[in-house]
N, C-alpha and C positions, 0 to 999 in steps of 0.2 A: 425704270418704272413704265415709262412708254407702251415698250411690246411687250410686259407684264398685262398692263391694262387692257390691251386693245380686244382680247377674247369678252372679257368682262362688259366692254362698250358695245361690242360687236352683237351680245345678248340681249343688251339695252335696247339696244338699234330697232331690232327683231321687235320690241313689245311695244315699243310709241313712234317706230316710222309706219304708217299704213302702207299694203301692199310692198313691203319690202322684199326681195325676192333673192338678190346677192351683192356682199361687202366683199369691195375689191380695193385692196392698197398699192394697185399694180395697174398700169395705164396699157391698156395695147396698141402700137402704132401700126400705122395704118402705113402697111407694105407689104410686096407682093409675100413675104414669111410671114408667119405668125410669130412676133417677138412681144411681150411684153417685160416692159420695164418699171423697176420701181420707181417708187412717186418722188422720191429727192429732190429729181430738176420742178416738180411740178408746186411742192412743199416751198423750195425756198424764191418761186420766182413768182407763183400765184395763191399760195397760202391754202393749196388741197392737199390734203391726206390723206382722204377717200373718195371711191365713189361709190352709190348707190344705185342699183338696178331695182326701178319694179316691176309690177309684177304685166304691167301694162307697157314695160319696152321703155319706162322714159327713166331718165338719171337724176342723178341729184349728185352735187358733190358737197365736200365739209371737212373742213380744217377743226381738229380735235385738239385739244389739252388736258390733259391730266394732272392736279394738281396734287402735292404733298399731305396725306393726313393730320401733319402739324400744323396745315394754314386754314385746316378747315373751318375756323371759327373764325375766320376772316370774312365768308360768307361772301365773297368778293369774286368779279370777270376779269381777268386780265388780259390784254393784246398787247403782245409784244409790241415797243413802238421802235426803237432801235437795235439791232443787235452789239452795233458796236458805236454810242453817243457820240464818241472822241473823232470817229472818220464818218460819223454822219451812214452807216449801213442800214439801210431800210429792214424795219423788220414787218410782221403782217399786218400792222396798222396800215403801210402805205402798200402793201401787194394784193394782199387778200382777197380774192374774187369769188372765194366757194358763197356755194349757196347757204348754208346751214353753219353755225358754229357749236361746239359743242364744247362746254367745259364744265370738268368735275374733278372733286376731291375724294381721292380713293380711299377708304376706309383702311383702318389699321391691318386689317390681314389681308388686302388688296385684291376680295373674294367681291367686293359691290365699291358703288361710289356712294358716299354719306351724303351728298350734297351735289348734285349738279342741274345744269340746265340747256337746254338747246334751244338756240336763238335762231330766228327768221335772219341774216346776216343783210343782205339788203335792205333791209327795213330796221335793221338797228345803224344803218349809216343813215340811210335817210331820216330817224329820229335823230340822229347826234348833227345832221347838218340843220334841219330844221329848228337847232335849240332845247329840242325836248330832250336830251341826254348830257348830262354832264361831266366830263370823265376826268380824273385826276392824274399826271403823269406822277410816277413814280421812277427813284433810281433804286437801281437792285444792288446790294452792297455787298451780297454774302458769297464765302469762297469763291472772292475773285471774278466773280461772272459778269461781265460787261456790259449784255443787254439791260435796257429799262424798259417801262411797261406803263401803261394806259389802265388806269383800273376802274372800275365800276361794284357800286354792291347791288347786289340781285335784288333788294331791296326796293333797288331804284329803277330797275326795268320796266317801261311801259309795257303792258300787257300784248301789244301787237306784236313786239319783236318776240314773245315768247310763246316757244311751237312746244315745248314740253317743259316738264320741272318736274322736282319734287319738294324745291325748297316753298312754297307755298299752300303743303299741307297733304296734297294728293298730284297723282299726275293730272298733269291737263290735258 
């Protein structure tokens, strides 16, 4: 569902990032070739999945989620908190450095998301250490999958961590 999604997000991106200019899931290192590489090592060690160019030269990055049309009425954020509870593997609760988070729940014909939101990511840690965020772990129990997860409902988001939505009626 992922790289189904990501054209769909990437449309998003374009209409509530200002000055967006170009979405890159491919990092280029800095060497005398021009190589770039996919984001994998950067995914599972610093919690990006993109980056964003605008239009003024400066970046932005942001680790995205995509969630199931059947959990939509969950209405809920989740961060991975472990990948694997049992050997204690961090998952993007404890790595995560992008700037932006973005999660949504893709609509049944996986043409739009029903339901998403893009958080200020910095500023929803800084809400969750200062007390103002509450967040529930949860264990993930369904085929087999080992990770658990940090949940929140959107409901309960302070309005600073939230840079767009549409679950509050209109974009912001």
């Amino acid at each position: 569902m992922e790289r189904r999604m990501r054209p769909v997000a990437d449309k998003l991106y374009g209409q509530i990032i200002p000055g967006i200019k170009d979405i890159d899931r491919r990092y280029q290192m800095r060497l005398p070739l021009p190589l770039h590489v996919e984001l994998g090592v950067l995914d599972r060690e610093l919690g990006i999945d993109v980056f964003f160019t605008l239009n003024n030269g400066m970046r932005l990055t942001c680790q995205e989620k995509f969630g199931s049309p059947s959990f939509t009425y969950l209405e809920d954020v989740t961060v991975e908190y472990y990948n694997d509870p049992v050997r204690l593997v961090p998952g993007d609760w404890f790595t995560m450095i992008a700037q932006l988070y973005f999660f949504g729940f893709a609509s049944k014909d996986y043409k739009t998301f029903d339901l998403w939101v893009l958080l200020d990511w910095p500023r929803t840690v800084w809400e969750t250490i200062k007390g103002n965020i509450t967040w529930e772990r949860m264990r993930n129990t369904k085929n087999g999958a080992m990770a658990d997860f940090m949940r929140l409902f959107m409901a309960n988001l302070p309005e600073p961590c939230v840079l767009a939505t549409n679950f509050r009626g209109d974009l912001i």
